[in-house]
C-alpha positions in Angstrom: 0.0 0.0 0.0 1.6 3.5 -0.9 2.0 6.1 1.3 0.9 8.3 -1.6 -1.9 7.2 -2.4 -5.4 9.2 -1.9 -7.6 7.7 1.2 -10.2 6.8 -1.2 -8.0 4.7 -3.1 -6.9 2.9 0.0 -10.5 1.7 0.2 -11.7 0.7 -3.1 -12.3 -3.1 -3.7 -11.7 -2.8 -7.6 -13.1 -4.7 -10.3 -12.3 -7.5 -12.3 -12.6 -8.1 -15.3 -13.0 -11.6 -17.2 -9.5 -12.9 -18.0 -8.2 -12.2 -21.3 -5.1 -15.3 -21.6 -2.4 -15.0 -23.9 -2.7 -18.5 -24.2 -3.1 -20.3 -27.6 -5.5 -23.1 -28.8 -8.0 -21.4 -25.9 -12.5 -22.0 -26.6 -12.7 -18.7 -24.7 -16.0 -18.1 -23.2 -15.5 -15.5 -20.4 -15.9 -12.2 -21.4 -19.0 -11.8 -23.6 -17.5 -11.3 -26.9 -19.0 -11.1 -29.9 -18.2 -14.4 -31.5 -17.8 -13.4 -35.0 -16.3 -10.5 -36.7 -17.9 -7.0 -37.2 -19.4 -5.4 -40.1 -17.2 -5.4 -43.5 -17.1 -1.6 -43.8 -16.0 -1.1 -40.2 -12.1 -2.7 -41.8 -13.0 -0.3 -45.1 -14.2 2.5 -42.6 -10.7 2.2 -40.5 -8.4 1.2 -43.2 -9.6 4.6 -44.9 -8.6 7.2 -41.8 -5.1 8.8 -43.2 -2.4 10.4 -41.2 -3.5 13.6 -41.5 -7.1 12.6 -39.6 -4.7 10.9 -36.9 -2.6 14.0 -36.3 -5.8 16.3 -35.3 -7.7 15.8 -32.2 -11.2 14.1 -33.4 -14.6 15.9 -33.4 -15.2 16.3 -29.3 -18.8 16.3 -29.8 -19.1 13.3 -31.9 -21.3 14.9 -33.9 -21.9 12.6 -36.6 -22.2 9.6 -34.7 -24.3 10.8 -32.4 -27.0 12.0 -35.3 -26.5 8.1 -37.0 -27.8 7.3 -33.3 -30.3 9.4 -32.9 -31.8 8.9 -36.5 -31.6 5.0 -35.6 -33.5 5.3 -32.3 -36.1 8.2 -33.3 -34.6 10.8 -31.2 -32.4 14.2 -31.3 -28.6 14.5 -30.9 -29.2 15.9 -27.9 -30.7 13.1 -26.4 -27.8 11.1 -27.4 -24.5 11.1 -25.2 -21.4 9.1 -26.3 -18.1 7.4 -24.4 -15.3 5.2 -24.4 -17.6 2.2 -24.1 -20.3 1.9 -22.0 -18.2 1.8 -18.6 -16.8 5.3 -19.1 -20.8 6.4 -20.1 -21.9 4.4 -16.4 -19.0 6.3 -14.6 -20.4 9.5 -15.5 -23.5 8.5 -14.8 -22.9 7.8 -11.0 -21.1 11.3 -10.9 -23.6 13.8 -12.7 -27.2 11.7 -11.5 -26.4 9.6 -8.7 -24.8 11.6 -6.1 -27.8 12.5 -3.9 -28.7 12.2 0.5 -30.6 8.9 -1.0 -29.3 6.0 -2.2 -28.8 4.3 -5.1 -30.8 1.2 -5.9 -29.5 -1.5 -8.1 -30.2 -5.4 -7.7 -27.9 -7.8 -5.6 -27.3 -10.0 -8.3 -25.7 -7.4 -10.8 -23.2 -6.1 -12.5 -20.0 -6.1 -10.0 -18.9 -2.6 -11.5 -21.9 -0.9 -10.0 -20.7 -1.3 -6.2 -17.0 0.0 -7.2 -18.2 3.1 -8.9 -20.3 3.5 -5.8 -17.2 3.2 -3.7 -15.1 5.7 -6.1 -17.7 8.4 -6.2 -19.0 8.3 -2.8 -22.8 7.5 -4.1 -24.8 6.1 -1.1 -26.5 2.6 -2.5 -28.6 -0.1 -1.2 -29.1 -3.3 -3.0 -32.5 -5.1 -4.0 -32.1 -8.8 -4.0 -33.6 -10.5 -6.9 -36.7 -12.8 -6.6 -36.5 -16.3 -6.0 -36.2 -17.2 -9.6 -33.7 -13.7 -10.3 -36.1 -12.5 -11.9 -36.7 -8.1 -10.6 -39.8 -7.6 -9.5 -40.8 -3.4 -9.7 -42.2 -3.5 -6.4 -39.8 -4.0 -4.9 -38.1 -0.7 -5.8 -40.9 1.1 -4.5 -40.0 4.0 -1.7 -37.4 7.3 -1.5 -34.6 6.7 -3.6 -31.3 8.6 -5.2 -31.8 6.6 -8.0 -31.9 3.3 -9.7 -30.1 1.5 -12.3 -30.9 -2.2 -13.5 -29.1 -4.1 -16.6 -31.5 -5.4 -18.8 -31.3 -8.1 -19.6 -29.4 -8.6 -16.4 -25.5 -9.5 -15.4 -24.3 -12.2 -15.1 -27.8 -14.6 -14.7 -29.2 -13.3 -18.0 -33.1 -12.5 -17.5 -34.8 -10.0 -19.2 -37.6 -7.7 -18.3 -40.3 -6.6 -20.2 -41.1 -3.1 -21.0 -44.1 -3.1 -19.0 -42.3 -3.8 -16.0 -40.2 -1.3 -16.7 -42.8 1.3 -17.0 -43.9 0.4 -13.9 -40.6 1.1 -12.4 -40.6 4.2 -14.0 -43.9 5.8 -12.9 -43.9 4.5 -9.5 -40.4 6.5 -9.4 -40.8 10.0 -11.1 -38.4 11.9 -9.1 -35.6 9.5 -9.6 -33.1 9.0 -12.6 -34.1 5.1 -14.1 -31.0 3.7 -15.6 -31.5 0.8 -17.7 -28.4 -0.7 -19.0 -29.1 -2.4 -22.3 -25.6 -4.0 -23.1 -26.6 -7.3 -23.9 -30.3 -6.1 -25.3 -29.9 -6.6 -29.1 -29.4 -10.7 -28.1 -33.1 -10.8 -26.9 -36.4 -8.2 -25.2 -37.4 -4.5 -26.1 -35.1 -1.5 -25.6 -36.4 0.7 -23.1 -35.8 3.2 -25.9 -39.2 3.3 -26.7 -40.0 4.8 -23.6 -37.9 7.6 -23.7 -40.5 10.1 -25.2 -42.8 9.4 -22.2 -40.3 9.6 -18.9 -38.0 12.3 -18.7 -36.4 10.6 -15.8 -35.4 7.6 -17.5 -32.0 7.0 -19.4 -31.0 4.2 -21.8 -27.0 2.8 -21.8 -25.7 0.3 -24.5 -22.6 -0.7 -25.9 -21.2 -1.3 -29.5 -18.8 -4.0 -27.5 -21.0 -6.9 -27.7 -23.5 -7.2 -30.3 -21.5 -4.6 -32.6 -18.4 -6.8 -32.7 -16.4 -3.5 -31.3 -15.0 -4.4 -27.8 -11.6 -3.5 -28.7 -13.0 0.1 -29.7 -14.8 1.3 -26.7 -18.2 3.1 -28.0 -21.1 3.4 -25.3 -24.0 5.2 -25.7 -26.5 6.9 -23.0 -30.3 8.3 -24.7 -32.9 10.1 -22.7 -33.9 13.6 -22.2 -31.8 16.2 -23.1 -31.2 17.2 -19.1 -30.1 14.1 -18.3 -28.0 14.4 -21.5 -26.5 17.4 -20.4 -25.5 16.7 -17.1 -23.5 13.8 -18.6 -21.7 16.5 -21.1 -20.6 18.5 -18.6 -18.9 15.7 -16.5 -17.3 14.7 -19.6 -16.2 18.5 -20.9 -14.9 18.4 -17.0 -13.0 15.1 -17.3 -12.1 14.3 -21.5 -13.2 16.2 -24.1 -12.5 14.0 -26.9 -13.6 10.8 -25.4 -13.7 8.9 -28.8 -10.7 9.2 -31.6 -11.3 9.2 -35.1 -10.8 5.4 -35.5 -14.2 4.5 -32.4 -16.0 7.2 -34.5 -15.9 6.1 -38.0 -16.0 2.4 -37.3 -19.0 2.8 -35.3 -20.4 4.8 -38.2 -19.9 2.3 -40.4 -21.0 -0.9 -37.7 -24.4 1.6 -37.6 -24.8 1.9 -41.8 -24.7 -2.2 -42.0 -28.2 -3.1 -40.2 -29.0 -5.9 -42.4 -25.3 -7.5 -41.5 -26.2 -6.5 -37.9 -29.2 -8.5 -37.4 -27.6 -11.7 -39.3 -24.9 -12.3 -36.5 -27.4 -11.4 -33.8 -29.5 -14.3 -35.0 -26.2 -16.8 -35.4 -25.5 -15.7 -31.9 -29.4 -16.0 -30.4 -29.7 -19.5 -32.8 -26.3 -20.7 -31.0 -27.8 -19.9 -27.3 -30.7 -21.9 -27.8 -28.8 -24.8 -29.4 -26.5 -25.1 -26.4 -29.1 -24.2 -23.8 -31.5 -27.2 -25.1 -28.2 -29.8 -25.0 -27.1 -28.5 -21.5 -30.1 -29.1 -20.3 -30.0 -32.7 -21.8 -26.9 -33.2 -19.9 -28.9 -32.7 -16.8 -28.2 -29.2 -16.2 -30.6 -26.5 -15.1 -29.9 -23.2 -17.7 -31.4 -19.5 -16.4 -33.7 -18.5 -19.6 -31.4 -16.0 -20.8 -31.8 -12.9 -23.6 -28.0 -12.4 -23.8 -24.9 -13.2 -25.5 -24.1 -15.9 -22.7 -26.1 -18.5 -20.0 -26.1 -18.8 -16.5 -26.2 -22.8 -15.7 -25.5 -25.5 -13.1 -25.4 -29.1 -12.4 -27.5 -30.2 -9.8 -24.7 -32.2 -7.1 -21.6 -30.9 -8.5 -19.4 -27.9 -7.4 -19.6 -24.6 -10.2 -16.5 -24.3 -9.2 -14.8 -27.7 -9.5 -16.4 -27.5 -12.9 -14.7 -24.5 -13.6 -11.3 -25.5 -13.2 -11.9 -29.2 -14.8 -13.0 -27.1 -17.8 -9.8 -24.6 -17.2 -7.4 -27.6 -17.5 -9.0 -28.7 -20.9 -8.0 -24.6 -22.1 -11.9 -24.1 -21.8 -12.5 -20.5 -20.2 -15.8 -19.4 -18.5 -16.7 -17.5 -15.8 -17.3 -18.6 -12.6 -18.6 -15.6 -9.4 -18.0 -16.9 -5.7 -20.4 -15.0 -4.5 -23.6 -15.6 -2.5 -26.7 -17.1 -4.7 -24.9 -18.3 -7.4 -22.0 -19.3 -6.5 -23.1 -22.6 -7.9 -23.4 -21.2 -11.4 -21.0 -21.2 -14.6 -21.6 -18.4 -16.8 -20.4 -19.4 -20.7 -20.5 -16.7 -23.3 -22.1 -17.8 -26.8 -19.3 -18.8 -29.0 -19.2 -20.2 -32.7 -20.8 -23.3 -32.7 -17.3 -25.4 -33.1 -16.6 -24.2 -29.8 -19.8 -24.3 -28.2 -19.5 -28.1 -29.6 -15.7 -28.5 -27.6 -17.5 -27.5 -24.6 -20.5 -29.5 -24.9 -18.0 -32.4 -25.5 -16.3 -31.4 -22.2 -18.9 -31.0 -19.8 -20.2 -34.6 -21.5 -17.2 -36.2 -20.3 -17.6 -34.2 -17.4 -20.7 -34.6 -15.3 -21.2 -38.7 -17.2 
């Protein structure tokens, strides 16, 4: 521990992310990537910026990325707000809407990030557990709040609420910002998008990282009213003005001009789920219904975490959370279905 260091760094509890190895010859199904390769004109799109586009700072405003979102989701550019991924979008977020005498709600079963930006920012938070079934049940955010923010579908079990629920949420809340982080949403459910025109208080997040093929850009996205909007602008003018460099914006341009090639590896990826869902569960498993890019899933007698390292030593990678309530659980990302097939093979071998 340094000396140096700040008193608040002293007390942080970090997170993790999923491993990345630097091993070869790895089925790698940790982290929630998109299994097959983005859009052709994002490699056209990149390949195209010269040296004189690299020398100048890029747009600060994003300008015309942020119009290709707002023309895609019915809305202004000034209900659009755009970051280095979604994370760095969250993290303004918790500074610019969350810091209130209230807490923050958010579910127990979640998204570990939530709890660290809590931590780093000095937001006061209470957790909600889940039902029974993890499943979030609206009531049960009823009540004075600072805020609440829930991933939809959620991290890491994979459920999905319905818009109705969430509009629930939302009117039972109307002096509190709604947060609903759509990362995985294009995998399965409704954006929450929809609702934007009718709840000022409510803000959308989603990512380019997983459904877009572009983790290894960094392009989040936050749309709701044009308040909410601002507040996030000013945190950012007040922390990086040029969030995004020219390479995030026109790639993401591009990734946004290819719908057609969009919703093709959405399906291959949704199409893969269900195929490995239906043969886990022939194993003798019991699978979470998910609406993302990965499952939640256990076997009934054996230890997740055993599993996970009997899997490890055959260079299969998942993820596995010791933490309370599913502790017993193996989350796999959706690979191709050659790998999905290795790991089927695996667990097979494993659990016979």
């Amino acid at each position: 521990m340094s000396r140096y260091w700040s008193d608040v760094v002293t007390q942080l509890t970090p997170y993790v992310p999923g491993e990345q190895p630097r091993l070869s010859k790895l089925v790698k199904l940790n982290t929630n990537e998109h299994p097959y390769l983005p859009a052709p004109g994002v490699m056209q799109a990149i390949a195209s910026v010269d040296g004189d586009a690299l020398r100048r700072y890029p747009d600060p405003e994003s300008v015309e990325l942020r119009e290709a979102f707002a023309r895609r989701n019915n809305l202004q550019a000034e209900q659009v707000f755009l970051g280095n991924g979604s994370d760095e979008v969250l993290a303004h977020i918790f500074q610019a809407l969350f810091k209130h005498p209230l807490p923050l709600l958010f579910p127990d079963i979640t998204y570990s990030f939530y709890p660290v930006w809590c931590e780093l920012y000095q937001v006061s938070c209470r957790t909600v557990p889940l039902q029974a079934d993890f499943t979030v049940d609206p009531e049960d955010y009823r009540g004075d709040n600072g805020g609440i923010i829930i991933p939809n579908p959620n991290a890491p079990t994979g459920i999905v609420m319905g818009l109705d629920s969430i509009r629930v949420l939302l009117e039972q809340n109307p002096d509190s910002v709604v947060v609903i982080d759509e990362a995985y949403i294009d995998f399965g459910g409704d954006s929450a998008v929809a609702l934007i025109p009718d709840f000022d208080n409510l803000l959308v997040v989603q990512t380019m990282s997983k459904s877009w093929a572009l983790a290894g850009l960094r392009v989040g996205v936050a749309m709701g009213n044009a308040e909410l909007i601002e507040g996030l602008q000013r945190v950012k003018n007040s922390f990086n003005s040029y969030p995004l460099d020219v390479l995030a914006q026109r790639a993401a341009l591009a990734a946004l001009a290819d719908e057609p090639y969009f919703d093709s590896s959405c399906r291959r990826v949704v199409d893969s789920r269900e195929r490995l869902s239906a043969a886990m569960i022939g194993l003798g498993f019991e699978v979470l219904p998910s609406a993302a890019n990965f499952i939640m899933a256990r076997y009934p007698g054996r230890s997740a975490a055993e599993l996970f390292q009997q899997l490890r030593s055959r260079g299969i990678i998942v993820r596995y959370f010791d933490r309370p309530r599913i502790d017993q659980y193996l989350r796999i990302s959706i690979g191709t279905d050659e790998q999905c097939d290795e790991l089927l093979s695996a667990l097979t071998e494993l659990v016979s």
